[in-house]
Z-matrix of the N, CA and C atoms (Angstrom, degrees):
N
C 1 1.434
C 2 1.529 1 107.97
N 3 1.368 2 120.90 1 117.58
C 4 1.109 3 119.59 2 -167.11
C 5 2.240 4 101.33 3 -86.93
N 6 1.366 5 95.95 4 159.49
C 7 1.644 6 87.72 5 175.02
C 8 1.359 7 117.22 6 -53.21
N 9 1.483 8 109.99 7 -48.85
C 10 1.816 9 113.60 8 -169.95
C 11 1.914 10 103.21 9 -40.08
N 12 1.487 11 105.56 10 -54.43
C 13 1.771 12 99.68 11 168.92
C 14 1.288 13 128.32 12 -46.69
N 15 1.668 14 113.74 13 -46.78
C 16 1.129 15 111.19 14 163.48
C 17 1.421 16 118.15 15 -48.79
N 18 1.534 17 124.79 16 -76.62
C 19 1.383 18 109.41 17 -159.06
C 20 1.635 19 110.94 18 -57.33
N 21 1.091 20 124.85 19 -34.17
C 22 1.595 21 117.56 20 170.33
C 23 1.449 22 105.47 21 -56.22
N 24 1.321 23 141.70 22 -29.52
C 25 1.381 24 129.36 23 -167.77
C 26 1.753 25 91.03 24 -83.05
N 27 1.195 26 121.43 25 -41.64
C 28 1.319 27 112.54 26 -178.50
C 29 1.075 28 122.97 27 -70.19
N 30 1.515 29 126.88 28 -26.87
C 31 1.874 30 136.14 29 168.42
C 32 0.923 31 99.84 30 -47.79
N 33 1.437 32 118.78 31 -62.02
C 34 1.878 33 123.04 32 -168.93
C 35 1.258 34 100.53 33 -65.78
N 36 1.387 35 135.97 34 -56.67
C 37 1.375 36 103.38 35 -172.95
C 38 1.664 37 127.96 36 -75.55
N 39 1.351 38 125.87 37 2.79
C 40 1.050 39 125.84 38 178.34
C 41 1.643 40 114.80 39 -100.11
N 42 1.770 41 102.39 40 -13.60
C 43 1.246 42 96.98 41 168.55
C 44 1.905 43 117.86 42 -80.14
N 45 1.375 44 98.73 43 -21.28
C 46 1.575 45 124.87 44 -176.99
C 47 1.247 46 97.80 45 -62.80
N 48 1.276 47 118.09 46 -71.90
C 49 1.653 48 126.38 47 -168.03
C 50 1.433 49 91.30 48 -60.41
N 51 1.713 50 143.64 49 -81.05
C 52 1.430 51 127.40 50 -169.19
C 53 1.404 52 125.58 51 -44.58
N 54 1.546 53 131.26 52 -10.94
C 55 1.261 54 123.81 53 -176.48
C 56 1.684 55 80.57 54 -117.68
N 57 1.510 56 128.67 55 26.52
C 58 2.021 57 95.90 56 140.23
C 59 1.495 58 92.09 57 -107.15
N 60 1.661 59 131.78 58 -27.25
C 61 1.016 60 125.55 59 -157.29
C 62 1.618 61 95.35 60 -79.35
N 63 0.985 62 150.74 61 -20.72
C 64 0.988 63 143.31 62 148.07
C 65 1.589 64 139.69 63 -47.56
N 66 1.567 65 111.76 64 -50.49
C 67 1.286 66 120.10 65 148.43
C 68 1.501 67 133.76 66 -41.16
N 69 1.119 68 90.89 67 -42.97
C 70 1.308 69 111.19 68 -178.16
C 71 1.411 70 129.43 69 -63.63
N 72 2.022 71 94.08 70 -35.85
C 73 1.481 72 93.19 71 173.81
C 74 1.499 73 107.69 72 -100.15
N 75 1.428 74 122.86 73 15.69
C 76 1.386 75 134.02 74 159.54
C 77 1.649 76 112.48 75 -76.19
N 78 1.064 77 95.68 76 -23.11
C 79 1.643 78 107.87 77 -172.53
C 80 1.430 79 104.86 78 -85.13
N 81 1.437 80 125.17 79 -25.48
C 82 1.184 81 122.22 80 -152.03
C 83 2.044 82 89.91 81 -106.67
N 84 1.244 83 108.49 82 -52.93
C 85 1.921 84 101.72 83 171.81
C 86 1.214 85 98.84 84 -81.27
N 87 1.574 86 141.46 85 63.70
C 88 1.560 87 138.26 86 126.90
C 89 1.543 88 91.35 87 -122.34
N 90 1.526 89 132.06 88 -12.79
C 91 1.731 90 135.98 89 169.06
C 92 1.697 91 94.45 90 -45.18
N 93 1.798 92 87.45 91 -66.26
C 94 1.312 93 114.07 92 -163.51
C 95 1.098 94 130.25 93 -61.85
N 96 1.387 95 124.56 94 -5.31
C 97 1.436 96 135.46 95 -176.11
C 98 1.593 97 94.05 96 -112.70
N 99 1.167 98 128.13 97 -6.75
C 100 1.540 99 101.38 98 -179.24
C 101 1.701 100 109.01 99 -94.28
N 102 1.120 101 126.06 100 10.16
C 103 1.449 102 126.03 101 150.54
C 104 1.229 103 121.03 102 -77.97
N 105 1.865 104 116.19 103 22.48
C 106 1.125 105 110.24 104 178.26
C 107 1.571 106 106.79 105 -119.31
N 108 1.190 107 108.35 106 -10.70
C 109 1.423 108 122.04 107 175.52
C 110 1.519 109 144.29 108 -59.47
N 111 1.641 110 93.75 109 -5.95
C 112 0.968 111 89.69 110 -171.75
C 113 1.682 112 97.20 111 -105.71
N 114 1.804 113 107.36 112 -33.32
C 115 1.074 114 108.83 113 176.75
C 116 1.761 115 118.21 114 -41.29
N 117 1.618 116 118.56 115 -34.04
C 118 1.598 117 129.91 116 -157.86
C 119 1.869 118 85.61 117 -81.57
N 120 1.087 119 100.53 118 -42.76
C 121 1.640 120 108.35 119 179.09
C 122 1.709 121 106.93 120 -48.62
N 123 0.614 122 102.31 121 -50.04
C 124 1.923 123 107.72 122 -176.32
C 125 1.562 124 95.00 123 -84.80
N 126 1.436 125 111.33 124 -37.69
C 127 2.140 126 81.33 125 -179.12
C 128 1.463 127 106.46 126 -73.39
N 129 1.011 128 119.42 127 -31.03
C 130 1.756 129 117.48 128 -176.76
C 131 1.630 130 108.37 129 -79.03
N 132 1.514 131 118.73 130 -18.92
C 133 1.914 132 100.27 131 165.21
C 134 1.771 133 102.47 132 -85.25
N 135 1.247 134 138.20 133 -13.84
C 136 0.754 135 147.18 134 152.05
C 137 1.515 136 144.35 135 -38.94
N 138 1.633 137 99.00 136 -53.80
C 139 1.266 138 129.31 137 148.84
C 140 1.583 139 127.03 138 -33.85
N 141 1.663 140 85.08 139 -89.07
C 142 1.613 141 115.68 140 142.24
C 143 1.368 142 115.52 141 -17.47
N 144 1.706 143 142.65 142 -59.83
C 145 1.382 144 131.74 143 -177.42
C 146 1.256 145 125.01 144 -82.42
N 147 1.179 146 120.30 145 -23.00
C 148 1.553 147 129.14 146 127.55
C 149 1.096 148 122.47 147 -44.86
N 150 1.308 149 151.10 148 -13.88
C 151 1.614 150 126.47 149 166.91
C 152 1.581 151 109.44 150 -112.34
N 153 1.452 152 125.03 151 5.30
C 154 0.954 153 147.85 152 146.61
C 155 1.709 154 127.18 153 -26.59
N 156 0.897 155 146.67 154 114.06
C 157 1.990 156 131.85 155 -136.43
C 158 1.874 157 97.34 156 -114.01
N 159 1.256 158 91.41 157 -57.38
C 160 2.019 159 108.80 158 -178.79
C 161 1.399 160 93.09 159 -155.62
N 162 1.100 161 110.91 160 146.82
C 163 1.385 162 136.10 161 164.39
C 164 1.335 163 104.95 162 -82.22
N 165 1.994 164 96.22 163 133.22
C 166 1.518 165 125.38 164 -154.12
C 167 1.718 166 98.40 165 -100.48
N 168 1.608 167 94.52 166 115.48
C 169 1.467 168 95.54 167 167.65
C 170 1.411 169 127.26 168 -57.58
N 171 1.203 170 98.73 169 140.73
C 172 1.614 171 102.90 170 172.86
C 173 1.633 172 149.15 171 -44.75
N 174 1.257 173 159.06 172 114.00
C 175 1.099 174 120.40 173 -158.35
C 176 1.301 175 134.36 174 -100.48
N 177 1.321 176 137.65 175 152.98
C 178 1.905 177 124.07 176 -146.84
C 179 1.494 178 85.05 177 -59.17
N 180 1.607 179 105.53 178 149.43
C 181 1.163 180 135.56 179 177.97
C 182 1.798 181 114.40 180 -69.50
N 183 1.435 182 121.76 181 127.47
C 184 1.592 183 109.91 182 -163.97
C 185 1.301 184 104.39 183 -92.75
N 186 1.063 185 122.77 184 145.24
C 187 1.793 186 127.73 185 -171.01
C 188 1.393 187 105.90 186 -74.22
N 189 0.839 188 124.41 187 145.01
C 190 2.131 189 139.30 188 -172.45
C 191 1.794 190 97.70 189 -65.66
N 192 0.724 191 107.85 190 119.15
C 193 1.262 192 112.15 191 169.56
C 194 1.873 193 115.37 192 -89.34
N 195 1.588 194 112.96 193 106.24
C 196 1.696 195 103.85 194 174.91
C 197 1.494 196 115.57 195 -57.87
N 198 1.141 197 124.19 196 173.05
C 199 1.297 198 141.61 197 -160.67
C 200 1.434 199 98.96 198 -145.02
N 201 1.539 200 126.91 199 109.48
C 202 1.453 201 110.03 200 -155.33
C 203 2.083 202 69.25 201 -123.73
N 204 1.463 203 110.03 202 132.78
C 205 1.767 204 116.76 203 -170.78
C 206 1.575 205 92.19 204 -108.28
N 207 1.137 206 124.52 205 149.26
C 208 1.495 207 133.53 206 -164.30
C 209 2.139 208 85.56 207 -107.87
N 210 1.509 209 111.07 208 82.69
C 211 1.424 210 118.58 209 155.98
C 212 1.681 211 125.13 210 -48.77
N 213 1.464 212 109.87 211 -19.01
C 214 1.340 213 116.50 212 -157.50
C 215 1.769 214 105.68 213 -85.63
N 216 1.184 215 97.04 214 -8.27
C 217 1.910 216 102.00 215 -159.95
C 218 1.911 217 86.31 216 -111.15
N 219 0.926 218 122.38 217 64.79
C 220 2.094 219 122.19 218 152.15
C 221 1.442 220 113.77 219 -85.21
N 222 1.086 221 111.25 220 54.11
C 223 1.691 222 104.84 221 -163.92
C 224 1.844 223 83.80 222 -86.21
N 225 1.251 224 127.99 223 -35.48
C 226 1.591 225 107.71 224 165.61
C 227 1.525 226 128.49 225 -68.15
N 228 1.460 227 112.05 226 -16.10
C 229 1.470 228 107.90 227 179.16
C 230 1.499 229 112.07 228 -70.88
N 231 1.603 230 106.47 229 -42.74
C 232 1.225 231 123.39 230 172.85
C 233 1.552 232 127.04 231 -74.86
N 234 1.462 233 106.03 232 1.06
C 235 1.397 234 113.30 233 148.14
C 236 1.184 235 129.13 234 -100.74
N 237 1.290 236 114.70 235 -15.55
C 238 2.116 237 127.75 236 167.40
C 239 1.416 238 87.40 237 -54.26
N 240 2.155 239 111.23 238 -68.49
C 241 1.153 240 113.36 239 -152.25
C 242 1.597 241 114.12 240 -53.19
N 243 1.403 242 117.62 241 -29.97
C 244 1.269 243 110.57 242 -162.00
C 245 1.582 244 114.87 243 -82.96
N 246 1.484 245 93.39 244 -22.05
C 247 1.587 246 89.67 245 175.19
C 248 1.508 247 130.59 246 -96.02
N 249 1.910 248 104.96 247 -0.41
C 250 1.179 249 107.09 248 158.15
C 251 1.904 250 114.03 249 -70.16
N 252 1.393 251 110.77 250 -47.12
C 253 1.677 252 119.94 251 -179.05
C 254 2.012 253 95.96 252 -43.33
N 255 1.293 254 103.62 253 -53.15
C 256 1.590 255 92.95 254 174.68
C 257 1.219 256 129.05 255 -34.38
N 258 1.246 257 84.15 256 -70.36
C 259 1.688 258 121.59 257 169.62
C 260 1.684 259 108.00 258 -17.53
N 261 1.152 260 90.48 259 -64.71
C 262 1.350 261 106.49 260 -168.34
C 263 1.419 262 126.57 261 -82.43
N 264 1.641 263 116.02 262 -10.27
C 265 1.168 264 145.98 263 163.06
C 266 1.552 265 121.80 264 -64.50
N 267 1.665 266 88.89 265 -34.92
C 268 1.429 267 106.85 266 -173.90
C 269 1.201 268 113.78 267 73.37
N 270 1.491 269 118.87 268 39.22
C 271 1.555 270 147.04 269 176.12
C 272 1.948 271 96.79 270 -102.77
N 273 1.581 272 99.75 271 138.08
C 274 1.219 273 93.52 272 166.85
C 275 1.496 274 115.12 273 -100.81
N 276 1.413 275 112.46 274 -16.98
C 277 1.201 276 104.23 275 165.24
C 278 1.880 277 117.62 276 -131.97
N 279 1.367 278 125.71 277 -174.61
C 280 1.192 279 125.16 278 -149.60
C 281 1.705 280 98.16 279 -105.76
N 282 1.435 281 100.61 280 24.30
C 283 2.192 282 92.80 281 -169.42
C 284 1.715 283 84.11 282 -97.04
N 285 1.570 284 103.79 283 150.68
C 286 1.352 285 121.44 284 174.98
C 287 2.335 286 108.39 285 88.27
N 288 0.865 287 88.42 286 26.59
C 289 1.398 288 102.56 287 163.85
C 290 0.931 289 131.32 288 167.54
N 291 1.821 290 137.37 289 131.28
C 292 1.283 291 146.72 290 -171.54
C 293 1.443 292 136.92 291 -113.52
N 294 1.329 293 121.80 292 119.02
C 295 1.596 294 108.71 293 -166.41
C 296 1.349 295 109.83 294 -85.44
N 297 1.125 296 117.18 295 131.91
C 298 1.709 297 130.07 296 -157.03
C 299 1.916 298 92.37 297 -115.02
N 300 1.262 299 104.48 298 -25.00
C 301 1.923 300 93.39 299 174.04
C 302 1.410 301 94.39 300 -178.28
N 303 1.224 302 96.30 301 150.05
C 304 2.245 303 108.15 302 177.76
C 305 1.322 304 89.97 303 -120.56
N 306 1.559 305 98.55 304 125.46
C 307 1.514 306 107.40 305 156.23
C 308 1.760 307 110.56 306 -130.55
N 309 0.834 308 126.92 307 149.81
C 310 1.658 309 136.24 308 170.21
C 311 1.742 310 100.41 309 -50.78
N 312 1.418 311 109.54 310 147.49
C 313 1.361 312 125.58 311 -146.88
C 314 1.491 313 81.21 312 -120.39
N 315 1.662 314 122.61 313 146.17
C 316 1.179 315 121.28 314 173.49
C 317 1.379 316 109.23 315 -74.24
N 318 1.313 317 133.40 316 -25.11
C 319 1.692 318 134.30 317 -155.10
C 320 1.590 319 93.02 318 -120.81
N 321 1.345 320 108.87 319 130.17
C 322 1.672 321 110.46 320 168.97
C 323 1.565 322 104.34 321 -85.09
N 324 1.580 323 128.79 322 122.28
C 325 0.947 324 133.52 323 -156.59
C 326 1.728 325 97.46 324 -116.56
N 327 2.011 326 109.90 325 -11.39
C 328 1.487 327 93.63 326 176.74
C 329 1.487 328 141.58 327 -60.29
């Protein structure tokens, strides 16, 4: 290994190592400045309540409106369901039996 390799192997690594050690301490005063944020936060609502003219009445409160959902129309649940029962029948399709009501099964049989 002649020197000329050496000192190039050492440029690069000292330029390598100074641009993390550098970052790094860029990384560390933007750490350090965010304990200041909150203070700028309170001078600017502050600010802010001072340029403030009269305080804005409120406006009447709007009544909740219900949401009444039409449960009665699952005609897709009851098509998942029917083609899992196939499914599981080892039917490829759903002719020769009809689901007349789904209720939850006491025993999990999956």
């Amino acid at each position: 290994m002649s020197l000329d390799n050496l000192m190039t192997a050492l440029a690069h690594t000292l330029i390598g190592m100074g641009t993390v050690f550098i970052i790094l301490i860029l990384i560390s005063a933007i750490i350090y400045l965010f304990k200041f944020i909150p203070k700028a936060q309170e001078w600017a609502a502050k600010r802010k309540q001072k340029n403030v003219p009269e305080p804005v009445t409120a406006p009447e409160p709007v009544q909740p409106v219900e949401i009444i959902e039409d449960e009665t129309d699952d005609l897709e649940l009851v098509a998942v369901i029917s083609a899992a029962i196939a499914a599981a029948m080892g039917k490829e399709n759903t002719d020769g039996f009809v689901v007349r009501s789904i209720r939850r099964s006491k025993g999990n049989r999956w």
